[in-house]
C-alpha positions, 0 to 999 in steps of 0.5 A: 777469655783466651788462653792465659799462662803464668810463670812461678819460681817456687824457692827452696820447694820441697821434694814430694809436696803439694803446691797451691797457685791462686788465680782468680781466672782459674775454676773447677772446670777449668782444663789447666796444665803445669809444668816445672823445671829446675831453676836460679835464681838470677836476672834471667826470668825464667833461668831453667836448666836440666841438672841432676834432680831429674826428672821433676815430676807434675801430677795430681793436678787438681782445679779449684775456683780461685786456684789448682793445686798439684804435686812435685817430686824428683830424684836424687839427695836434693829435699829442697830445689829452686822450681820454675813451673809455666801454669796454663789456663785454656781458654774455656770457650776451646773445644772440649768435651767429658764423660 
């Protein structure tokens, strides 16, 4: 399998949460790398834009077989946003290693 991405828009998300994506193509020991920005919803997909809720904040990334989940939070009076995320899967046949 190569590398894979998929693109999400995550409408009125709220402020320090837990997300869950499910993907059928993603495992345990999948490497996987999310992303987010702040967006519109519009007839630009994606439409992102940096605005005042900065910065929006990706962690504790965790894979799972079947999906990943992880945590969104940002700055400023905004409890819910519009969120773009790019979710990256790495191809497991990469080069990798682990201790």
């Amino acid at each position: 399998m190569a590398t894979q991405h998929f693109r999400h828009l995550w409408v009125g998300a709220p402020r320090l949460s837990r997300y869950t994506f499910f993907w059928p193509i993603i495992t345990n020991s999948s490497f996987v790398l999310v992303t987010a920005a702040e967006g519109r919803l519009s007839a630009t997909v994606p439409d992102r834009f940096i605005g005042d809720a900065k910065p929006i904040v990706v962690g504790n990334i965790a894979a799972h077989d079947g999906f990943v989940e992880f945590t969104l939070w940002w700055y400023g009076d905004f409890p819910f946003l519009n969120i773009w995320t790019d979710i990256t899967v790495f191809d497991p046949d990469d080069p990798s290693g682990a201790n």
